[in-house]
py3Dmol code that shows the C-alpha trace and the ligand (Angstrom):
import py3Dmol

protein = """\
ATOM      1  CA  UNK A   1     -79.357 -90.097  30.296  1.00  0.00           C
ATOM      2  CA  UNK A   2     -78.797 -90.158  26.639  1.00  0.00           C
ATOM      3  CA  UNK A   3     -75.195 -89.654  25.328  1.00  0.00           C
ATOM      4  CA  UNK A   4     -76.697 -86.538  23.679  1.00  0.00           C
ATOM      5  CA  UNK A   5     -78.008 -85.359  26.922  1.00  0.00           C
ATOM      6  CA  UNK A   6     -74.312 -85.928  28.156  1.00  0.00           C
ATOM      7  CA  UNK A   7     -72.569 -84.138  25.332  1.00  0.00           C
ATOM      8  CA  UNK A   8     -75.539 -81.125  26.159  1.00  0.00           C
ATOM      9  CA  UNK A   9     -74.440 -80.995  30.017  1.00  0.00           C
ATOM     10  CA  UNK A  10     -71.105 -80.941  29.139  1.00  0.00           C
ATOM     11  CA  UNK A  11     -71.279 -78.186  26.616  1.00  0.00           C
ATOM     12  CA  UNK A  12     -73.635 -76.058  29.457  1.00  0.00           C
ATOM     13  CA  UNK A  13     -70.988 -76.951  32.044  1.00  0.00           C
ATOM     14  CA  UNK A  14     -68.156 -75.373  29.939  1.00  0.00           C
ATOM     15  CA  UNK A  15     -70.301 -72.446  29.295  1.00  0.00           C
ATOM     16  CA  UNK A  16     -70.827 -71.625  33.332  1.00  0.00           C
ATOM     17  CA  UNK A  17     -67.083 -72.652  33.716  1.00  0.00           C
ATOM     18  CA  UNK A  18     -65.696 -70.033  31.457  1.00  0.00           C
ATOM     19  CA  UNK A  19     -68.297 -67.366  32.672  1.00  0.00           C
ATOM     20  CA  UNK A  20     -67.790 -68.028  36.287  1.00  0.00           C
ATOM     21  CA  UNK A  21     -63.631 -67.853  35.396  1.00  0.00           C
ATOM     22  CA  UNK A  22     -64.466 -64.257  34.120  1.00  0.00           C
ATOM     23  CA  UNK A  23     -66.469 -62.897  36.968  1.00  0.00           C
ATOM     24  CA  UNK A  24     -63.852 -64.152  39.286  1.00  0.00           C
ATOM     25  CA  UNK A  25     -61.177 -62.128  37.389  1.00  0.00           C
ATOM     26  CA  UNK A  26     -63.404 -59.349  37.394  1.00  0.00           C
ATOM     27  CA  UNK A  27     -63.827 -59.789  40.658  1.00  0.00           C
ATOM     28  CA  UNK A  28     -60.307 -59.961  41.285  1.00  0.00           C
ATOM     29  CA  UNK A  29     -59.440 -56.867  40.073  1.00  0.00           C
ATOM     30  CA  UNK A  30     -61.752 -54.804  41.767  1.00  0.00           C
ATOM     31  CA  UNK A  31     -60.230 -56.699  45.126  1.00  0.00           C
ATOM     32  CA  UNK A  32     -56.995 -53.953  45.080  1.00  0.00           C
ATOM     33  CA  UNK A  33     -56.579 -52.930  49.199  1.00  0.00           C
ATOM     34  CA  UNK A  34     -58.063 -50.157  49.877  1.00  0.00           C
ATOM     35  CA  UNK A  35     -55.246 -47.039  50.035  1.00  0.00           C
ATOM     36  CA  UNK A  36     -55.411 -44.891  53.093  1.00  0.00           C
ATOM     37  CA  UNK A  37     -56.265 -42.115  51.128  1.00  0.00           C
ATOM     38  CA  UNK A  38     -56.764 -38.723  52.888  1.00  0.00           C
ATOM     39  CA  UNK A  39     -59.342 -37.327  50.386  1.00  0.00           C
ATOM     40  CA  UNK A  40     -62.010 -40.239  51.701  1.00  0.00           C
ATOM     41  CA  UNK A  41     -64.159 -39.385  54.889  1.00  0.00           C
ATOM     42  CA  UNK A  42     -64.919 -41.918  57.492  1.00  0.00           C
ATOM     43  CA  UNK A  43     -67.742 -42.656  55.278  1.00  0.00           C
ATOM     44  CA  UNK A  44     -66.491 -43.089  52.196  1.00  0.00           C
ATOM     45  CA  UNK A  45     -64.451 -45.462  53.331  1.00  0.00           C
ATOM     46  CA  UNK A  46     -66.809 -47.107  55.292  1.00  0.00           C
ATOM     47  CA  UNK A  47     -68.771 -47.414  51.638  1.00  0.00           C
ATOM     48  CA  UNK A  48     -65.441 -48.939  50.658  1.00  0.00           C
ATOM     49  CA  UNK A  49     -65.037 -51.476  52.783  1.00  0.00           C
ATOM     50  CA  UNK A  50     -68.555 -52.978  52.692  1.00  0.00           C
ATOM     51  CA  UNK A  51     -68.337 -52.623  49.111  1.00  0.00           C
ATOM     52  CA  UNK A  52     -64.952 -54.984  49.658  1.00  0.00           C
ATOM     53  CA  UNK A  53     -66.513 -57.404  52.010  1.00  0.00           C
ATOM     54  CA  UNK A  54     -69.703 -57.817  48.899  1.00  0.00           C
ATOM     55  CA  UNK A  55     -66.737 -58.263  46.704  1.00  0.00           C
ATOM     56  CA  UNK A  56     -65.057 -60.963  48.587  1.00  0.00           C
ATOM     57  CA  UNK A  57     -68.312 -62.776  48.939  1.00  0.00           C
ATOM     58  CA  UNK A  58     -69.491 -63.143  45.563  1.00  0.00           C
ATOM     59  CA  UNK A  59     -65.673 -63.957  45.129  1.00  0.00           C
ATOM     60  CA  UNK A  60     -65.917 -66.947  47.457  1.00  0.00           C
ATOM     61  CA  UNK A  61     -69.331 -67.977  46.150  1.00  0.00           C
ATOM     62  CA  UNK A  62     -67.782 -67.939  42.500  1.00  0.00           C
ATOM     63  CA  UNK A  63     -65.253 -70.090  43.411  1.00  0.00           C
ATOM     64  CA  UNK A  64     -66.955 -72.395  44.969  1.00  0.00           C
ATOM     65  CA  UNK A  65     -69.253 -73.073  42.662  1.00  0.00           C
ATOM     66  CA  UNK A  66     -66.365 -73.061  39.965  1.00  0.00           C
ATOM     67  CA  UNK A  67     -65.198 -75.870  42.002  1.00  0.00           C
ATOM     68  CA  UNK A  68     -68.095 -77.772  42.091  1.00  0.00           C
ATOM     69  CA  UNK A  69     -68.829 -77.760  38.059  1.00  0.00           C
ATOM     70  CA  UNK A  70     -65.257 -78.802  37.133  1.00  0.00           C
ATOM     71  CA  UNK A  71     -65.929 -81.874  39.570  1.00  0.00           C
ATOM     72  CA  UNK A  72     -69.036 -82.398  37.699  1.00  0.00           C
ATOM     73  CA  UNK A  73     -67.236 -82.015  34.232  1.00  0.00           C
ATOM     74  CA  UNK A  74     -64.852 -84.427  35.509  1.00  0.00           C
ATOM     75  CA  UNK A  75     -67.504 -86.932  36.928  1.00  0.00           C
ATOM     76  CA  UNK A  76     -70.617 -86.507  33.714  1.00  0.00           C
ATOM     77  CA  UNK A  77     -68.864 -89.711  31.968  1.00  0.00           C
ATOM     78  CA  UNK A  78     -69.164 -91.843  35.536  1.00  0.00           C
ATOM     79  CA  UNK A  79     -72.352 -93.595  35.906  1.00  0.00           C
ATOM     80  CA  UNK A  80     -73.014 -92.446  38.936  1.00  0.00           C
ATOM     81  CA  UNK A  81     -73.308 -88.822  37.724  1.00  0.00           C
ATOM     82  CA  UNK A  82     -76.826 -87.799  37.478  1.00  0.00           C
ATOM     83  CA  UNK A  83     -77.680 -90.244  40.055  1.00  0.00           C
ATOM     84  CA  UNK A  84     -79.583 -88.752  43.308  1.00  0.00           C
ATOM     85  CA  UNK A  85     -77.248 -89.243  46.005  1.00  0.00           C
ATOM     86  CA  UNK A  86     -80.138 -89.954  48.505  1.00  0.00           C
ATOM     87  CA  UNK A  87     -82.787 -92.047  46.515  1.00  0.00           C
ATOM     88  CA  UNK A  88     -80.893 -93.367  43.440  1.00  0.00           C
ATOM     89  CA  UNK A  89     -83.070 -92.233  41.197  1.00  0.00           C
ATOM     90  CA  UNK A  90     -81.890 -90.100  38.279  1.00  0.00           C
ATOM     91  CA  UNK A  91     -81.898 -86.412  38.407  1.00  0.00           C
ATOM     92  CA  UNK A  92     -84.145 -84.490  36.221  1.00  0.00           C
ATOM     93  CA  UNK A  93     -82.248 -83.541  33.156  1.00  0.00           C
ATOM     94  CA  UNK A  94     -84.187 -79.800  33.269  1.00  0.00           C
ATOM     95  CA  UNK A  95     -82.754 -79.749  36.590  1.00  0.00           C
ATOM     96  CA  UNK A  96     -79.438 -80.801  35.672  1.00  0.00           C
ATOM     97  CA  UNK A  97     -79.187 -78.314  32.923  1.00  0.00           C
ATOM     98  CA  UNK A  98     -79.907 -76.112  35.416  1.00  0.00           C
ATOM     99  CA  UNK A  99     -77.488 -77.189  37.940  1.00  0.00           C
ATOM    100  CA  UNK A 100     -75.258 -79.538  36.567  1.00  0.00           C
ATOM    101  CA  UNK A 101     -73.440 -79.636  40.000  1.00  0.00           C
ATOM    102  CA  UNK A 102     -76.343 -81.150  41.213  1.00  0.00           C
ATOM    103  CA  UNK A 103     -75.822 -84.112  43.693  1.00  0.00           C
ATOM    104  CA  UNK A 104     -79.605 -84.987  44.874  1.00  0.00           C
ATOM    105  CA  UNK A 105     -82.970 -85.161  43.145  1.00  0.00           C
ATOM    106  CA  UNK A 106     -85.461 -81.944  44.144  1.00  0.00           C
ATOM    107  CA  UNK A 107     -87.945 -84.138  46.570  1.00  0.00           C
ATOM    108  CA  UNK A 108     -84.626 -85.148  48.460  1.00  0.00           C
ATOM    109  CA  UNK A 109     -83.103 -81.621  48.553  1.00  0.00           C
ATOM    110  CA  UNK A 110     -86.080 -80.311  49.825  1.00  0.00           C
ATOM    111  CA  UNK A 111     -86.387 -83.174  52.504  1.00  0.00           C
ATOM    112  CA  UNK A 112     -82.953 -82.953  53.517  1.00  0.00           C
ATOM    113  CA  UNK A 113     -83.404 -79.289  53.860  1.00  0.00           C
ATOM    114  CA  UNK A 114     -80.615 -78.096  51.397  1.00  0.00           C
TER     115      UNK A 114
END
"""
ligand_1 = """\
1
ZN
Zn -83.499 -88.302 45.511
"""
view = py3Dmol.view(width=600, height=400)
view.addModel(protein, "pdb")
view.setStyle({"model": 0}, {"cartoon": {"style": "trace"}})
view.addModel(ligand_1, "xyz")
view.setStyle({"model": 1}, {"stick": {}})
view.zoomTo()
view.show()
C-alpha cells in the first residue's frame, strides 16, 4: 500500500466516521420512550414499537461498525493493516476503500463463510 493509498483510506475512514456519528444521533433522538398516550390504539402503538425495535437495530449496527472504523483509523499506520488475517496477502485496496474495517481478503471471507 502506497502512503498515498494510506492518506486516501484515512481520509474515507473519517468520512464514514463522521457520517455514521450523525446517524447515530439521529438515531438517538428518535429513541424517546414511547408515552402511554391514550389517543394511540393498540395498533398504533404496536406501529410504535416495531418502529422502536428498527430503530434500536440500525442503532446497534451503527455503532458497531463506528467501532470497528475507529480501530481501523487507529491501526492504518501498523503494518499489519491491510494484511488478510487468514492468507497474509494484502487486501484489495478497491475493497478496502470500500470497507476499510476490513480484516480478511474476499476469497477468505467467502471461505470462512463471513
Ligand atoms: Zn485471505
Amino acid at each position: 500500500m502506497t502512503q498515498h493509498e494510506k492518506e486516501e483510506l484515512k481520509h474515507i475512514i473519517q468520512t464514514e466516521i463522521a457520517a455514521l456519528t450523525d446517524e447515530i444521533t439521529t438515531i438517538q433522538r428518535s429513541l424517546r420512550p414511547i408515552k402511554k398516550d391514550c389517543s394511540l390504539d393498540s395498533i398504533d402503538h404496536k406501529m410504535l414499537k416495531q418502529e422502536q425495535n428498527i430503530n434500536i437495530q440500525r442503532y446497534e449496527v451503527a455503532k458497531q461498525r463506528l467501532n470497528r472504523l475507529k480501530a481501523a483509523y487507529l491501526n492504518i499506520d501498523n503494518k499489519e493493516y491491510g494484511i488478510c488475517q487468514e492468507c497474509e496477502e494484502d487486501i484489495n485496496i478497491e475493497r478496502l476503500k470500500l470497507i476499510p474495517e476490513s480484516k480478511y481478503c474476499v476469497s477468505c471471507m467467502n471461505e470462512l463463510g463471513l
